[in-house]
C-alpha positions as CSV (number, residue, x, y, z in Angstrom):
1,X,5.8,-4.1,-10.4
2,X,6.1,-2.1,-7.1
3,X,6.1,1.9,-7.2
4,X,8.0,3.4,-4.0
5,X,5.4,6.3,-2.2
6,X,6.9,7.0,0.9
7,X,8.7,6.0,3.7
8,X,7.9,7.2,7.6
9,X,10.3,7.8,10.7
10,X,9.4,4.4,12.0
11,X,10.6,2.5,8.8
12,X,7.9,1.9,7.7
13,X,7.9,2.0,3.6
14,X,4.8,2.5,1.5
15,X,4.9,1.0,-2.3
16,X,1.7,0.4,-4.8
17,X,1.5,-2.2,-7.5
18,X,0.8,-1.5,-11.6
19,X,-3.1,-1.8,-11.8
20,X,-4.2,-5.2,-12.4
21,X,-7.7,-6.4,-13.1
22,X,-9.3,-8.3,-10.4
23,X,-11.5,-11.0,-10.2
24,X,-14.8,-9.3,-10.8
25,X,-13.2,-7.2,-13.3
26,X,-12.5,-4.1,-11.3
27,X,-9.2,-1.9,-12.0
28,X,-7.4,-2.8,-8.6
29,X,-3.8,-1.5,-7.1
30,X,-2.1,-3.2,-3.5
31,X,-1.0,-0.5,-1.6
32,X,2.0,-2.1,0.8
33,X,3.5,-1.1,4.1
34,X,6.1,-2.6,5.7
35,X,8.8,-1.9,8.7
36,X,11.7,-4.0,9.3
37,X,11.8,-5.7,12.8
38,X,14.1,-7.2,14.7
39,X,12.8,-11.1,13.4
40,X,12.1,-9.8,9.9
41,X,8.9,-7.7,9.2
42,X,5.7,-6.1,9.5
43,X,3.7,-6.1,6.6
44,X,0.2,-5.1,6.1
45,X,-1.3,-4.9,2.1
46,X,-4.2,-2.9,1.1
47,X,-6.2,-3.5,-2.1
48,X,-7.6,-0.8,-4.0
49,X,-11.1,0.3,-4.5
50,X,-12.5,-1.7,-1.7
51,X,-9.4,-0.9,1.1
52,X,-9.5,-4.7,1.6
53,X,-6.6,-5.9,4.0
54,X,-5.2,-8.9,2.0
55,X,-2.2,-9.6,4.1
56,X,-1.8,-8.7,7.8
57,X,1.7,-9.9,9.3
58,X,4.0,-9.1,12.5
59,X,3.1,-6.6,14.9
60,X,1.5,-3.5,13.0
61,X,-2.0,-2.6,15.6
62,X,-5.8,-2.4,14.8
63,X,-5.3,1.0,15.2
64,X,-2.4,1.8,12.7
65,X,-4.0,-0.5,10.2
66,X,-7.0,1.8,10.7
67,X,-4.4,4.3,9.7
68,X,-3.4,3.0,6.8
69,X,-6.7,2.7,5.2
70,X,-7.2,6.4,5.8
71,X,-3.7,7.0,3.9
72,X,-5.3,4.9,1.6
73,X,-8.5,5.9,0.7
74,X,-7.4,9.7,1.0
75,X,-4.6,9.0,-1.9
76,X,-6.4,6.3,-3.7
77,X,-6.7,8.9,-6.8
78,X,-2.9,9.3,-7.0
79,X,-2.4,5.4,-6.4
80,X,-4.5,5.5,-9.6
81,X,-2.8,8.3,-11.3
82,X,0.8,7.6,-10.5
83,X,0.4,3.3,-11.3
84,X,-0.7,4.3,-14.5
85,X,2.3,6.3,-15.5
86,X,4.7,3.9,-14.0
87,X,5.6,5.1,-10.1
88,X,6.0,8.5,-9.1
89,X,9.2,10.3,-10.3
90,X,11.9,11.7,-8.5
91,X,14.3,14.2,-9.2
């Protein structure tokens, strides 16, 4: 399940996954951004604890990705918080 977290003036949407247990056992969470494009869209996914870019597609720069990680790693506690009580709610 994807969690919706925010969404920027460019397009771009941010959305989390539940927690799932990786490979060597570790709690992880995919942190996704994505912008719509004019041939589809730009996707980049983040997995949580080690900020490991697992998908990297369109046009998004070394320098925004380098962005994202900073989003991520300074709200990887409320990925956390918010995955484990199923997505952020909205009034």
């Amino acid at each position: 399940m994807m969690y919706p977290y925010v969404k920027y003036s460019d397009g771009t949407e941010v959305v989390f996954s539940d927690i799932y247990i990786g490979a060597d056992g570790e709690e992880c969470i995919d942190v996704h951004f994505e912008r719509p494009t004019e041939e589809g869209f730009d996707s980049v996914r983040i997995k949580l604890p080690n900020y490991e870019v697992t998908i990297w597609e369109g046009s998004y720069t070394e320098k925004e990705i380098e962005e994202f990680k900073k989003i991520v790693e300074n709200s990887a506690d409320l990925f956390y918080k918010y995955s484990k009580k199923g997505g952020i709610k909205f009034a």
